[in-house]
GULUM-324519 format. One record per residue (C-alpha): residue in one letter; x, y, z. Coordinates in steps of 0.5 Angstrom, whole numbers, plus 500, padded with zeros to 3 digits. Each point is the difference from the previous one (the first is absolute). Layout:
<nodes>
NODE  code  east  north   up
NODE     A     X      Y    Z
...
</nodes>
This chain:
<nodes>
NODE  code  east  north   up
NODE     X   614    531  886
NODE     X   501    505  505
NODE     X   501    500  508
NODE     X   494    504  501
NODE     X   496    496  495
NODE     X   502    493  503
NODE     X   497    504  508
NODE     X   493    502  496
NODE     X   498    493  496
NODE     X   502    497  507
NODE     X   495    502  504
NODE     X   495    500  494
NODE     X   502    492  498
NODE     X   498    498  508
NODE     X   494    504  498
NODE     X   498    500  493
NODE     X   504    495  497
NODE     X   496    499  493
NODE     X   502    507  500
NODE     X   508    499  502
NODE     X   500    495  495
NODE     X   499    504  494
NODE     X   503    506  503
NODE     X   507    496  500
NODE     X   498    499  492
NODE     X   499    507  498
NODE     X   505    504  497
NODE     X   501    508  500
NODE     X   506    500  494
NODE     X   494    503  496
NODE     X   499    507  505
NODE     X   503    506  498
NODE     X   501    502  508
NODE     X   504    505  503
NODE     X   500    503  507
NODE     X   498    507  501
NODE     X   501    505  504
NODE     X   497    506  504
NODE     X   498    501  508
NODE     X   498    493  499
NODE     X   503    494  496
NODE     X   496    496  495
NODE     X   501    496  493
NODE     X   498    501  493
NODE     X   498    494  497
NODE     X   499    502  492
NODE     X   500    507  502
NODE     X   494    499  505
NODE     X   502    501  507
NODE     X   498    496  505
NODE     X   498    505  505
NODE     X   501    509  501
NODE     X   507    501  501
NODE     X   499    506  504
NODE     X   495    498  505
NODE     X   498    492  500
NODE     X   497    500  507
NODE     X   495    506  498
NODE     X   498    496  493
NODE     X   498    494  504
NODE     X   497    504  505
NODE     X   496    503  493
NODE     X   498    494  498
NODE     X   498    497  506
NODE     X   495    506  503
NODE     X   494    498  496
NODE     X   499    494  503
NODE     X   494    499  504
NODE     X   501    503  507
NODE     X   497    493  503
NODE     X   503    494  497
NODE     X   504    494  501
NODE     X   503    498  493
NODE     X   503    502  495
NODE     X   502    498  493
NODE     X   506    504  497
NODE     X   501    498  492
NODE     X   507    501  499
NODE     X   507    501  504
NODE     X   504    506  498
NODE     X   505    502  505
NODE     X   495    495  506
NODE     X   499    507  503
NODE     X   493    499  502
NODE     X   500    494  502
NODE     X   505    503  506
NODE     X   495    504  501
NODE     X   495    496  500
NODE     X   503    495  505
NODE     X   500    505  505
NODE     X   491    501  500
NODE     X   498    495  505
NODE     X   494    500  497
NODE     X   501    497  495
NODE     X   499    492  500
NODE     X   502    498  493
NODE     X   505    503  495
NODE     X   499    497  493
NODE     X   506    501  495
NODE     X   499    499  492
NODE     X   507    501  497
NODE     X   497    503  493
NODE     X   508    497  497
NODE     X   504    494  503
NODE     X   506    502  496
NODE     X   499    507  504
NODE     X   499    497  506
NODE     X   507    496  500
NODE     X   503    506  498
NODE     X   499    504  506
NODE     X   500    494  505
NODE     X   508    500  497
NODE     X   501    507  501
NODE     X   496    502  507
NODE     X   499    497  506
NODE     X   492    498  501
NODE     X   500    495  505
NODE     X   496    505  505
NODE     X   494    499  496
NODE     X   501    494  498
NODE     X   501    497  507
NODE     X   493    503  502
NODE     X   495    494  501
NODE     X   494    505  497
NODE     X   503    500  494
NODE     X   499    496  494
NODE     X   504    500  494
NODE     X   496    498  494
NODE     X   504    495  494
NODE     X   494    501  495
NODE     X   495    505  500
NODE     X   493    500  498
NODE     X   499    504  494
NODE     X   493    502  500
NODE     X   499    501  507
NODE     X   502    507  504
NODE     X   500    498  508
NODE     X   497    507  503
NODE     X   503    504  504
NODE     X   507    500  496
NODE     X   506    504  499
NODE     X   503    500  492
NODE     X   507    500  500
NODE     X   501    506  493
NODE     X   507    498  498
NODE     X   497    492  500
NODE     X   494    502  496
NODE     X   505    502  494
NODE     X   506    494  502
NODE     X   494    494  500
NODE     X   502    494  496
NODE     X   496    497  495
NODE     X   497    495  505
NODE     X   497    506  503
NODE     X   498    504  495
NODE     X   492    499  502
NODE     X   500    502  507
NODE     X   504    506  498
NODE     X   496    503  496
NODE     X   493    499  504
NODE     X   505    503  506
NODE     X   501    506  496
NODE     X   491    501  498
NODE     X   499    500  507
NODE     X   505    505  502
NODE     X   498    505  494
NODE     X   493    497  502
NODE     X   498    507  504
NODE     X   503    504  494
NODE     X   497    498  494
NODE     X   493    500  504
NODE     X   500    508  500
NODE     X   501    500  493
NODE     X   493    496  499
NODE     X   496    503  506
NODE     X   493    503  499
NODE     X   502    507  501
NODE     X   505    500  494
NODE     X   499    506  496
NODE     X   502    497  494
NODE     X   496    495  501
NODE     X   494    503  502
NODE     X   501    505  494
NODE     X   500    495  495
NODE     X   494    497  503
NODE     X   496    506  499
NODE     X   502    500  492
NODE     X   497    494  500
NODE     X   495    501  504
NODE     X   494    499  493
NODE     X   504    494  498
NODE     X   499    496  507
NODE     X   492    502  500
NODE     X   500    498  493
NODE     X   504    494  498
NODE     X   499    493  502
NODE     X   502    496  505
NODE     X   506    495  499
NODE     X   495    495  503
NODE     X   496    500  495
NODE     X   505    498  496
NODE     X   497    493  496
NODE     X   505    496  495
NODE     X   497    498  493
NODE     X   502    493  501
NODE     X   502    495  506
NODE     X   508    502  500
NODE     X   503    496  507
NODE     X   507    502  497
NODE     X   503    506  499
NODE     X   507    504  498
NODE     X   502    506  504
NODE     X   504    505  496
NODE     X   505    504  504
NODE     X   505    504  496
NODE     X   508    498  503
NODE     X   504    498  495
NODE     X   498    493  499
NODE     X   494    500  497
NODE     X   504    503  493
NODE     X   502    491  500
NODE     X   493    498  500
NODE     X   496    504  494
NODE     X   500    495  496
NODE     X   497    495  504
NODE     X   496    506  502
NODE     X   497    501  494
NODE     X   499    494  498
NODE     X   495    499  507
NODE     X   496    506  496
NODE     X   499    496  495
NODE     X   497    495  503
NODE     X   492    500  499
NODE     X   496    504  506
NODE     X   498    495  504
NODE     X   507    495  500
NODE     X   505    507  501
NODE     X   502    501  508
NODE     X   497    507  502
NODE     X   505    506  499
NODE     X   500    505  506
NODE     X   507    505  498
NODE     X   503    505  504
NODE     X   500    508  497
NODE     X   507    500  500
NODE     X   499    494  495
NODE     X   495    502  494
NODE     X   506    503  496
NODE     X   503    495  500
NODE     X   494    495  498
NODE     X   497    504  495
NODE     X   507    502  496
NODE     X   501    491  500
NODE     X   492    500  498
NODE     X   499    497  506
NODE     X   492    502  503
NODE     X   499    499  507
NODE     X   493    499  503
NODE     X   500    505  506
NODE     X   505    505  503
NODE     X   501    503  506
NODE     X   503    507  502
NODE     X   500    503  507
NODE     X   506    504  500
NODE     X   498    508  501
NODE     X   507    501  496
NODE     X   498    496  494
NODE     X   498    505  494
NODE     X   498    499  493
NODE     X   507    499  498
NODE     X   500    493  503
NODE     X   495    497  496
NODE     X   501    499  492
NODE     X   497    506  496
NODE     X   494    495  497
NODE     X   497    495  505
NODE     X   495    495  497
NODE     X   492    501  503
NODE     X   500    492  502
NODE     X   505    502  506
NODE     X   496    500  507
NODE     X   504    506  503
NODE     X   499    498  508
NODE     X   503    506  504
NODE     X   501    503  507
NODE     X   497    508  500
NODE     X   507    502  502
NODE     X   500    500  492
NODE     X   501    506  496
NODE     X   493    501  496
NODE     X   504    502  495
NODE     X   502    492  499
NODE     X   493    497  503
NODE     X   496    506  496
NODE     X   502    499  494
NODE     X   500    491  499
NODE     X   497    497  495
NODE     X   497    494  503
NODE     X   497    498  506
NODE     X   503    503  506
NODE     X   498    499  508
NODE     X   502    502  506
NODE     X   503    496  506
NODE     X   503    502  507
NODE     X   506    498  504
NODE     X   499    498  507
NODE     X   504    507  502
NODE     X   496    504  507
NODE     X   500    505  493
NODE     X   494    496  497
NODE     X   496    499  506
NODE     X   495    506  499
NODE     X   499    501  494
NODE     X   499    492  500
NODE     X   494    501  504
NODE     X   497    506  496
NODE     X   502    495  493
NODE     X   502    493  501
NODE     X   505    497  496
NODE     X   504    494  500
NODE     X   506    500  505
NODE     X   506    497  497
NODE     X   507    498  503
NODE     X   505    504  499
NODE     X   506    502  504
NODE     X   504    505  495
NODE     X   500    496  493
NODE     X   496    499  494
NODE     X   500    494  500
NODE     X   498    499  507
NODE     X   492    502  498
NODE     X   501    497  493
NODE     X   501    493  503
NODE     X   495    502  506
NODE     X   495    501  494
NODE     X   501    494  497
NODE     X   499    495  506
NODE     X   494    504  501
NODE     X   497    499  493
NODE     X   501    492  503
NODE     X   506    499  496
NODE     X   503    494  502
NODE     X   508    500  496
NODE     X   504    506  500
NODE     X   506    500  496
NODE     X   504    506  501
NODE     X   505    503  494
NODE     X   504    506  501
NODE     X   499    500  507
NODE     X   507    500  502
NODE     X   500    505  506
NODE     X   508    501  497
NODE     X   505    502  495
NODE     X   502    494  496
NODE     X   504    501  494
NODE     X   501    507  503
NODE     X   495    503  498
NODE     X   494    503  504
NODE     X   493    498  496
NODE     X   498    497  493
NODE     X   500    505  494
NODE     X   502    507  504
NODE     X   506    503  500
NODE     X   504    500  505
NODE     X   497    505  506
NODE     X   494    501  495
NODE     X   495    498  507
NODE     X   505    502  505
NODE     X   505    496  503
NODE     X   507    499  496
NODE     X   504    494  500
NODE     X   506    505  501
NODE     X   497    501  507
NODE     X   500    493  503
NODE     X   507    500  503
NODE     X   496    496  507
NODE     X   494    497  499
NODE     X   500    492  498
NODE     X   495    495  500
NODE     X   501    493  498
NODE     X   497    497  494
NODE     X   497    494  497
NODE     X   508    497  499
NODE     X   502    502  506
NODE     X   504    505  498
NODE     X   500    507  504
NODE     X   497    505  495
NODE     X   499    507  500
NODE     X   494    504  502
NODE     X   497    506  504
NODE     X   498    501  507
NODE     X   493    500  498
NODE     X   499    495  495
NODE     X   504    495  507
NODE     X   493    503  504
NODE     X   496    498  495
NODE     X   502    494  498
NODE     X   499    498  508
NODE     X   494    501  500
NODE     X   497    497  494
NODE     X   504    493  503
NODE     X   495    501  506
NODE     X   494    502  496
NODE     X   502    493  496
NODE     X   501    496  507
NODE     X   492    502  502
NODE     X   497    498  493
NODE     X   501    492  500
NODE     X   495    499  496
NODE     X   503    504  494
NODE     X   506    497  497
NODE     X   505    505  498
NODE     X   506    499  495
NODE     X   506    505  497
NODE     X   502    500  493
NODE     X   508    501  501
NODE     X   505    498  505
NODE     X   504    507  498
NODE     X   495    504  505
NODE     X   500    500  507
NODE     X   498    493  502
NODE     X   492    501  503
NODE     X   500    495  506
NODE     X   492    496  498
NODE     X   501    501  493
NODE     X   503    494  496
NODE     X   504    501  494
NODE     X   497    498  493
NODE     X   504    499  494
NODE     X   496    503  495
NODE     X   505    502  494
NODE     X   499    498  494
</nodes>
């Protein structure tokens, strides 16, 4: 225990003394932390600093600026060097300034190297000892280095962070007036007309239950139990929605879904198996390319997501509007709770790598991301272990937890303790 640390966790025991308690409790021997110096000094913490080493004050001020001109609290999400909450205790205006430390372990570190008494002696400040992980306080500044150091605990709050600072971005990728977009859409333009609404879509039989296939890794440990579902007479098998990304793989195990859903305007006829059983229902957004929807030999229909791209062309010809916020898998699963289905178990969802692989059957890279690029990223799996992912597959993953946690009525369960755990989805062993 340092000096410093012994000054800082004083003034917090008298304060927060839950919080001080663990503090004293935590070690930082796991760090890799050195100082770092330029016209400012700052600490690199496994080759993260903390804070700029050429300007922090103009950083802080940086991250600060975008706060609404009026108002009187705050919650900073993470620490750094404790640069904006100096600043922030300067504005009189503000009345309550909320601290969420992403990392304890980091935390303690910096309480035993710097002195942050000025900030933690103000009476508006309030320094969190466990965050709520599915709830962001607005207005907020994020800390970026705390982003990429949060622990395990916090691993949750993290990534809803990192949707909602990206959330302007990816919106201009899905805006209206995308060219791109709106290109595709007119090549579809006959098929839209033509194919019938999603909505209209009627099961044979009264299925409640369904199997929701996506393509990570997992799945490949589940074919046989797979195959044997489809074994079972049409009117005892649970309905099986797959992802597009998944048909390979099923058709080379002899394993044939009920319906598949494509959305992606990348997917190609490449990602689909060369001969495609007539009985498969094709359910498709018109982003699709008319070389995969044009040429399907079954039944096919159309749906919408929910994005503004769709509203016109709702009004003109109707079609079932489906969740989906960047995955497949979001309007597959929204489309079997609009067929009234009451159980969904999930294989293959894994939003991550186990095993170090990206997805079940292809090859490494084969549909994009590679395990060789997944140096960062990390979610924490159904050991509780953490395992490695990409950045988008950690957004997605947060947003079927909050479409779970609005969909009481439906049970959900995953099939793996290998992929990333789904927080509202209960594990069920289903090896044979």
């Amino acid at each position: 225990m340092t000096d410093l640390f012994a000054k800082n966790v004083d003034i917090i025991s008298q304060r927060w003394p839950i919080l001080a308690s663990a503090l004293r409790f935590e070690s930082i021997d796991h760090f890799d932390a050195q100082l770092v110096e330029g016209n400012n000094q700052t600490i690199s913490v496994d080759g993260i600093q903390l804070s700029s080493r050429h300007n922090r004050i103009a950083e802080a001020k940086l991250l600060i600026n975008p706060l609404p001109l009026v108002c009187d609290k705050v919650t900073v999400y993470g620490i750094g060097m404790g640069d904006v909450m100096s600043l922030l205790i300067d504005n009189k205006q503000l009345q309550s300034i909320e601290v969420v430390p992403l990392n304890l372990s980091l935390l303690a570190l910096l309480l035993s190297f710097t002195d942050q008494s000025e900030w933690l002696s103000d009476p508006r400040v309030k320094v969190a000892y466990q965050a709520h992980q599915h709830k962001i306080n607005l207005p907020n500044i994020s800390i970026t280095p705390d982003l990429l150091l949060a622990n395990n605990e916090n691993a949750i709050l993290r990534d809803h962070l990192v949707l909602e600072n990206n959330r302007a971005y990816v919106n201009r990728q899905h805006q209206p007036a995308n060219p791109e977009v709106q290109k595709r859409l007119n090549e579809n333009a006959q098929a839209i007309a033509n194919d019938p609404d999603a909505s209209t879509l009627i099961l044979p039989h009264g299925q409640y239950k369904a199997h929701l296939i996506g393509s990570g890794p997992t799945l490949e440990n589940h074919y046989d139990y797979l195959r044997a579902q489809r074994k079972l007479p049409i009117g005892q098998r649970s309905l099986m929605i797959a992802v597009d990304t998944a048909l390979k793989a099923l058709i080379h195990e002899n394993i044939i879904p009920d319906i598949v859903v494509s959305i992606d305007n990348k997917i190609t006829p490449a990602h689909f198996p060369d001969t495609i059983p007539s009985s498969i229902t094709l359910v498709y957004f018109p982003t699709l390319s008319s070389s995969i929807h044009g040429q399907w030999p079954g039944p096919k229909f159309i749906a919408y997501s929910k994005n503004p791209i769709y509203d016109k062309l709702d009004k003109q010809y109707p079609k079932l509007r489906l969740f989906t916020n960047g995955s497949v898998i979001h309007p597959a699963i929204d489309l079997a709770v609009y067929l009234k289905i009451k159980e969904i178990t999930l294989f293959g969802c894994d939003f991550s790598y186990p095993g170090n692989k990206t997805h079940a059957f292809w090859n490494d890279g084969a549909l994009g991301p590679s395990i060789n690029n997944q140096n960062h990223h990390w979610v924490i799996n159904g050991h509780g272990e953490r395992v490695a992912t990409d950045l988008n597959f950690r957004g997605y993953l947060r947003s079927l937890e909050h479409y779970i946690s609005a969909k009481q009525h439906v049970r959900f369960y995953q099939s793996s303790l290998d992929g990333a755990r789904i927080h509202g989805a209960q594990y069920k062993d289903l090896s044979l």
